[in-house]
C-alpha positions as CSV (number, residue, x, y, z in Angstrom):
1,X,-122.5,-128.0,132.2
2,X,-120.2,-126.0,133.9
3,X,-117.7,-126.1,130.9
4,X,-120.4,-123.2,129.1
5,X,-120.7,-120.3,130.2
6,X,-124.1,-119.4,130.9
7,X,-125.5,-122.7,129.6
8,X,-127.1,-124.1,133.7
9,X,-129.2,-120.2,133.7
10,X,-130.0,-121.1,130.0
11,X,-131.4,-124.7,130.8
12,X,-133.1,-123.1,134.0
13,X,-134.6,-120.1,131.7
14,X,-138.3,-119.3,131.0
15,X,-138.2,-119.0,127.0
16,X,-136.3,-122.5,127.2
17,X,-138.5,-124.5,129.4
18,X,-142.0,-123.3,128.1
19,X,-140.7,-124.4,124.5
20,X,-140.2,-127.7,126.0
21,X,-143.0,-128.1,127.9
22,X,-141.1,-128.0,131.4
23,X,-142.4,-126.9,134.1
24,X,-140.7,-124.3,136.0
25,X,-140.1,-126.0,139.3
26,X,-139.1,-128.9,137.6
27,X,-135.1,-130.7,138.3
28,X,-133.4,-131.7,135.3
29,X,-130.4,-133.7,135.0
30,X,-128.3,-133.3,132.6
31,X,-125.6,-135.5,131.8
32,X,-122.4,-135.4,129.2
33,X,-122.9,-137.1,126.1
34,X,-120.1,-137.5,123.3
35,X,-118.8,-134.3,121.9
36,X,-117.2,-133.7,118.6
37,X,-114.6,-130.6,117.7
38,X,-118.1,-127.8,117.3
39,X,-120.4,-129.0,119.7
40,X,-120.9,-130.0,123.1
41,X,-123.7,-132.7,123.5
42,X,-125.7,-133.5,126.7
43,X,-128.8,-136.1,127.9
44,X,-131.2,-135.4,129.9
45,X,-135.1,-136.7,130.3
46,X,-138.2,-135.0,130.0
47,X,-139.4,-135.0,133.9
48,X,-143.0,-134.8,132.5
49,X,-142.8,-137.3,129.2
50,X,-139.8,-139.3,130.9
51,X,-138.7,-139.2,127.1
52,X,-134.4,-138.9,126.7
53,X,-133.5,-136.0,124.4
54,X,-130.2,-134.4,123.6
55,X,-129.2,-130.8,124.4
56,X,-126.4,-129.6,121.5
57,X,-124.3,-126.6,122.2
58,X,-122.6,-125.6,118.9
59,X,-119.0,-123.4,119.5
60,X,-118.4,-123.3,116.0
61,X,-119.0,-123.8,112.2
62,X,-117.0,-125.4,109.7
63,X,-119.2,-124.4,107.0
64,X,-118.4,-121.3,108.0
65,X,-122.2,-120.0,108.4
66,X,-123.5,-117.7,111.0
67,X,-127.0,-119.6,111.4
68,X,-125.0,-123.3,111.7
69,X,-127.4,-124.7,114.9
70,X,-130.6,-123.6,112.3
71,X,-128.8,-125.1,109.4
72,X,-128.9,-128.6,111.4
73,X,-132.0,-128.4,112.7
74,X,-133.1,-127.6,108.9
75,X,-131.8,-130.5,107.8
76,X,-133.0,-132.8,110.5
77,X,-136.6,-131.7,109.9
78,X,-136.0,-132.4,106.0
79,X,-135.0,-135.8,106.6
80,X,-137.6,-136.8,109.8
81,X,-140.0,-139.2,107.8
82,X,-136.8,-141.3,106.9
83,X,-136.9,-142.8,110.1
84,X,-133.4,-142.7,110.1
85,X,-132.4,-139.8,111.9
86,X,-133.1,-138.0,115.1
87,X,-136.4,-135.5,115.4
88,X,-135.3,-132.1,116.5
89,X,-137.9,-130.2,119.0
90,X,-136.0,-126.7,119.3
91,X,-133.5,-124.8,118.4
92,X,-132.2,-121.4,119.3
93,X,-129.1,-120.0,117.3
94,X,-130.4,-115.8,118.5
95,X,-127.4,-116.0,120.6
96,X,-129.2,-113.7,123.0
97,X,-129.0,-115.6,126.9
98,X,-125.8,-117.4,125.4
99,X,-122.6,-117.3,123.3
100,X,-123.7,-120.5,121.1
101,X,-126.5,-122.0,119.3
102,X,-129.0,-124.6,120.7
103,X,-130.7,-127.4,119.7
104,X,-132.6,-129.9,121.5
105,X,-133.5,-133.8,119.5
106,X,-134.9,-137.1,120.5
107,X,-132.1,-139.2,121.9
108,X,-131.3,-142.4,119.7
109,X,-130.2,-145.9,121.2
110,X,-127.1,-147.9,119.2
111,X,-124.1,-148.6,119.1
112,X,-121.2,-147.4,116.7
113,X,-121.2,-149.1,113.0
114,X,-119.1,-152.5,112.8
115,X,-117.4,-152.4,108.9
116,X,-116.6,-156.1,109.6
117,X,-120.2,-156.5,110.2
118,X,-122.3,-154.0,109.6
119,X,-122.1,-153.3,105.6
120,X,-125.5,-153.8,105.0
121,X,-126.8,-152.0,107.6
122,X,-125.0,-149.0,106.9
123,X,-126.1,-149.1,103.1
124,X,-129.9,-149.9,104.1
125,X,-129.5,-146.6,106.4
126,X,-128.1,-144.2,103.8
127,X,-130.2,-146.1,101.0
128,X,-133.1,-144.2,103.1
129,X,-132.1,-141.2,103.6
130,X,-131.1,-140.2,100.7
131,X,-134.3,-141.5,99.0
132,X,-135.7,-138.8,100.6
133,X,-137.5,-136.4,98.2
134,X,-135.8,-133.0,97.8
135,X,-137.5,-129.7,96.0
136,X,-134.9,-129.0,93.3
137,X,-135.7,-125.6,93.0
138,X,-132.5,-123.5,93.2
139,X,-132.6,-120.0,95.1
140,X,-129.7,-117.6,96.4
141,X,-128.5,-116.9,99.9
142,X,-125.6,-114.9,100.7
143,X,-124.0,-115.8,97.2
144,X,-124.7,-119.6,97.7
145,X,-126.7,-121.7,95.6
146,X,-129.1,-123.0,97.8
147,X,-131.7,-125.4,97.5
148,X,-134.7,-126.4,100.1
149,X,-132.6,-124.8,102.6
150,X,-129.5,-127.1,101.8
151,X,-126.0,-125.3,100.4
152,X,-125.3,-126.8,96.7
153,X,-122.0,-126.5,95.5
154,X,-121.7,-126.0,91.8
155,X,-118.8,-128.5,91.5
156,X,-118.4,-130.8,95.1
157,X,-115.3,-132.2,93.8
158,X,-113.6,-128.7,93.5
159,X,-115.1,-127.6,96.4
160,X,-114.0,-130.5,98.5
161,X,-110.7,-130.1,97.2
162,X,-111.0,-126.1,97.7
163,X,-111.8,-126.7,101.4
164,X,-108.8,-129.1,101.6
165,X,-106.4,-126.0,100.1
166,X,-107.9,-123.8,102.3
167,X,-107.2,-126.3,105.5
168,X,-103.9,-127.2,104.3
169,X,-102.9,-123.3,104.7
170,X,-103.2,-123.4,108.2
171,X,-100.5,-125.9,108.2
172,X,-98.0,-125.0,105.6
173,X,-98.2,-121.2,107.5
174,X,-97.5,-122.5,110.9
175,X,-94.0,-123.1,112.5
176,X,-94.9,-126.9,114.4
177,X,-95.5,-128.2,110.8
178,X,-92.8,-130.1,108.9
179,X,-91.4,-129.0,105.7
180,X,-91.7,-132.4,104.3
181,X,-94.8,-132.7,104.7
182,X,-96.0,-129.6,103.5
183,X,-94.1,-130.9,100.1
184,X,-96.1,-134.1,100.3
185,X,-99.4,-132.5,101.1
186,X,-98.8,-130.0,98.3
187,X,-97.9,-132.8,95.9
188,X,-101.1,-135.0,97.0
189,X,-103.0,-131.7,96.3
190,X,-102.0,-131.4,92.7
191,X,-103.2,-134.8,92.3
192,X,-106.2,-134.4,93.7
193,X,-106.5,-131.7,91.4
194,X,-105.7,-133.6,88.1
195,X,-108.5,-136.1,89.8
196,X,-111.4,-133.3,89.6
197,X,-109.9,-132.1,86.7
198,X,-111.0,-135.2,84.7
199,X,-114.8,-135.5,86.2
200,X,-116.9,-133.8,83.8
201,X,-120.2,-132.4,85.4
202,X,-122.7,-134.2,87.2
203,X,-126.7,-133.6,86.2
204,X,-127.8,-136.9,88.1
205,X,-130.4,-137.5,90.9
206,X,-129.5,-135.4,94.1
207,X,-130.4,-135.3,98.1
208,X,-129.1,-134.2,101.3
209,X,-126.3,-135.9,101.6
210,X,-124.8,-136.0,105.3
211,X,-120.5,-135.9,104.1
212,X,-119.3,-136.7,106.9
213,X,-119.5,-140.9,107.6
214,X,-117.5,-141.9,110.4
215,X,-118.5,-145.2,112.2
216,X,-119.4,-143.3,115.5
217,X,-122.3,-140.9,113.8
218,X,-124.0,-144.3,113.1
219,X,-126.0,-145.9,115.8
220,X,-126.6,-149.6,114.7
221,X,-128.6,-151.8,116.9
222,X,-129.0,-155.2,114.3
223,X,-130.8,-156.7,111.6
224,X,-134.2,-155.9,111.8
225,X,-134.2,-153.2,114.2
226,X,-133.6,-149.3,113.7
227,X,-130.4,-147.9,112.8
228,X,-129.5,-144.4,112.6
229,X,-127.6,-141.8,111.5
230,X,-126.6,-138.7,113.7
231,X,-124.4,-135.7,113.7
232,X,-125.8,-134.1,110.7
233,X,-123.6,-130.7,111.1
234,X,-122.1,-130.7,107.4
235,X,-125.6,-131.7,105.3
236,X,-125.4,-130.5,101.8
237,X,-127.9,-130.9,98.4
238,X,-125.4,-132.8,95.8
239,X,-124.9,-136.2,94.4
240,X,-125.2,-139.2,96.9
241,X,-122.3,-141.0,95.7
242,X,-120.4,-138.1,98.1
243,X,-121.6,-140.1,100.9
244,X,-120.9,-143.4,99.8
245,X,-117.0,-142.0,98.9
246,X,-116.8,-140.5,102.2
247,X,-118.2,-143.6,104.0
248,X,-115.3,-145.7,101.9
249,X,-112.5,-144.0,102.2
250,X,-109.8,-144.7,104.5
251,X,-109.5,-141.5,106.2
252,X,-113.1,-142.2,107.1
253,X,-112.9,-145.8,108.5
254,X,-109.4,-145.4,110.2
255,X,-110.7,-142.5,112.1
256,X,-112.5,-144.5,114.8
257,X,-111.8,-148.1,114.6
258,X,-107.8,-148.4,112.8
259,X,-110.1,-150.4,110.0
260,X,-108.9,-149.7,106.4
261,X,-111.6,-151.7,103.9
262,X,-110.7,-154.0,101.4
263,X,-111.5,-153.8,97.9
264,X,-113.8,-156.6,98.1
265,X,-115.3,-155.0,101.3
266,X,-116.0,-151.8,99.2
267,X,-117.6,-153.4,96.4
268,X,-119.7,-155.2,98.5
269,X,-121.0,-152.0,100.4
270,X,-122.0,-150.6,97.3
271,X,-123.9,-153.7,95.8
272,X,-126.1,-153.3,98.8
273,X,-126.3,-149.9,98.7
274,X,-127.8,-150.4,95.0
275,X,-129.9,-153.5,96.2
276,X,-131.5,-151.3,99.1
277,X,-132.5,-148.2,96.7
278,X,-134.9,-150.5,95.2
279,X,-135.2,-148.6,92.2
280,X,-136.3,-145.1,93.8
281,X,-134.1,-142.9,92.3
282,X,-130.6,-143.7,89.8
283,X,-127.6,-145.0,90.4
284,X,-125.9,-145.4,86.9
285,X,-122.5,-144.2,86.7
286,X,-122.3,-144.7,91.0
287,X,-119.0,-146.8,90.5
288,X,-117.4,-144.5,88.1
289,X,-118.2,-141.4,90.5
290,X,-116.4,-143.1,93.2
291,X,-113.1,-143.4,91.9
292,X,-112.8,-139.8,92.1
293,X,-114.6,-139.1,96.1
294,X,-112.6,-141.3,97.8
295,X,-109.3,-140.3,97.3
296,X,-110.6,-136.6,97.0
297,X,-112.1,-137.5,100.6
298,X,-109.0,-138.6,101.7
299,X,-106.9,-135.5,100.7
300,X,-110.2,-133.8,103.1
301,X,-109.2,-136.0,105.9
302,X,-105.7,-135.2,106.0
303,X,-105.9,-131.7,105.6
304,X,-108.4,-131.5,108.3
305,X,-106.0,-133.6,110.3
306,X,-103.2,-131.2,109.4
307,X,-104.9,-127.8,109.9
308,X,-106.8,-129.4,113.4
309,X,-103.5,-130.6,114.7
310,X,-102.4,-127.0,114.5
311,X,-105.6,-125.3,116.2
312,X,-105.7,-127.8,118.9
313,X,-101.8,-126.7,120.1
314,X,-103.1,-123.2,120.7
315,X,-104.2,-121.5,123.8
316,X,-108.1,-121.4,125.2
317,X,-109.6,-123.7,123.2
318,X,-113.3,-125.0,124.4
319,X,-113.0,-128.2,123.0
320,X,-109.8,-130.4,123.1
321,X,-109.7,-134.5,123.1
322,X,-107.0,-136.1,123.4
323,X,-107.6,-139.0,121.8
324,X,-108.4,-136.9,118.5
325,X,-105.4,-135.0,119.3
326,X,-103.4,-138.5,118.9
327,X,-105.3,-139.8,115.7
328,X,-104.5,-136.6,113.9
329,X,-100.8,-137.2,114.6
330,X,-101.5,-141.0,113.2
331,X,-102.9,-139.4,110.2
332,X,-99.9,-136.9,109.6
333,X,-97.3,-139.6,110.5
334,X,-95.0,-140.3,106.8
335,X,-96.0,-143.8,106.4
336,X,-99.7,-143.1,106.6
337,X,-99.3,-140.4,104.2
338,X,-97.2,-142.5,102.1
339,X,-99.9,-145.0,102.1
340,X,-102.6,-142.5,100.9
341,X,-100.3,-141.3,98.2
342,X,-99.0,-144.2,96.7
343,X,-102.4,-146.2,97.0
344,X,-105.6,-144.4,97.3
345,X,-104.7,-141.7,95.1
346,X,-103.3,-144.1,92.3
347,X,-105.8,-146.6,92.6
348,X,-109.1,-144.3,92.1
């Protein structure tokens, strides 16, 4: 824990430990857990309970939002009677004894998802969780349609493809990046705009939808048991076909395990995706929506790629993994952009 600032007084601190329910004298242990690019996870266990939780340090917010740590413990709560995601028991995102947000969840058992073998499970998972009832009522929070807590873009599509623009700039501004491919990332750009361009707008069922599916925020543990999802920093209300794009696309399943899908492995995810609904709520049109989120989600993946690549070569930063660090250069290397161009983007 030595790696934050502050965080050992935190963990030892009054506020923190009554939440809890532990006692004062008590020794915790708290060990490393896996970290992604914003947060810093740890385990420890409860020495009253003996129960395993997970202490979360967020450092920073893609979304952009000053209240992120609340945002994901908002979501978590929203989704708890799924089943399929971990309960959070606190969260502090005051800022007042640290520099970050805290949360604190029940730790989950699993392993990462298996796309040669673990289809069905993944679609039985998000089947769940996005059955989840949502209250559709739409408010307003610092200009943002918002609903049940959730951030609802008005288009997804254009605001996936927004975000990637807005990513991309980091790169095409920077001196390390390669004027070639800032022309083929520009080009892939204006076809993932033409893409958006020809989806009209979606009325359909919506949910909290997770967007961002890698094989490592899954924690499978078989047929018949409990899987999970974790890692719900992104959430958003929208159309749950941006899951199933994201979960498809080959930005998504090369990230962790070199896996691109086949065709036939993609239809068959989303024929038991549609079997494990069961009818509670509509997937008409599902197929059609597709074609456009995946290769918009790809043009997400690269760009995140390009602009991360770019803030991981500079000075100070909390968080750096080098293995990341090498799978964003796979993902900007020509014939993996070549790949996404001539394939993903034509194909959809």
């Amino acid at each position: 824990m030595d790696k934050i600032k502050g965080l050992k007084e935190y963990a030892k601190g009054a506020a923190y430990r009554d939440a809890l329910g532990i006692p004062a004298d008590a020794q915790v242990l708290y060990e490393p857990l896996a970290q992604g690019e914003y947060n810093i996870n740890y385990m420890f266990r409860h020495p009253s309970t003996g129960k395993r939780l997970v202490l979360r340090v967020n450092t920073g917010s893609q979304m952009h939002l000053e209240n992120q740590i609340e945002y994901e413990y908002h979501a978590l709560k929203l989704l708890e009677s799924s089943g399929r995601t971990p309960v959070p028991v606190y969260v502090d995102g005051s800022k007042k004894y640290l520099d970050y947000g805290v949360l604190v969840m029940e730790f989950l058992e699993g392993g990462s998802l298996n796309y040669r073998k673990d289809l069905k499970l993944a679609a039985e998972c998000l089947a769940d969780i996005h059955s989840i009832p949502v209250n559709p009522e739409v408010m307003k929070e610092q200009g943002r349609d918002v609903v049940c807590g959730l951030i609802r873009p008005k288009n997804p599509l254009q605001a996936i493809l927004d975000e990637c623009n807005e990513m991309a700039e980091t790169y095409y501004h920077s001196e390390l990046g390669e004027l070639s491919k800032k022309k083929q990332m520009e080009r892939m750009l204006f076809t993932g705009q033409k893409i958006v361009d020809g989806i009209g707008d979606y009325d359909g069922y919506c949910c909290c939808v997770n967007t961002e599916l890698n094989s490592g925020n899954f924690l499978i543990n078989g047929e018949g048991k409990p899987n999970y999802l974790v890692d719900w920093e992104k959430p958003l209300y929208g159309d749950p076909v941006q899951d199933l794009g994201h979960f498809l696309a080959p930005t998504t399943t090369f990230w962790k395990t070199d896996v691109i899908l086949k065709e036939e492995e993609m239809d068959r995810f989303v024929k038991e995706y549609k079997g494990a609904v069961k009818g509670r709520f509509d997937v008409s049109g599902l197929e059609e929506r597709l074609k456009a989120f995946v290769p918009v989600t790809c043009l997400r993946g690269i760009t995140w790629c390009a602009m991360a690549w770019v803030e991981y070569q500079k000075p100070g930063r909390l968080i750096r993994n080098g293995e990341t660090f090498r799978k964003m250069e796979d993902y900007l290397d020509g014939e993996f952009l070549r790949m996404i161009e001539n394939k993903t983007l034509k194909t959809f």
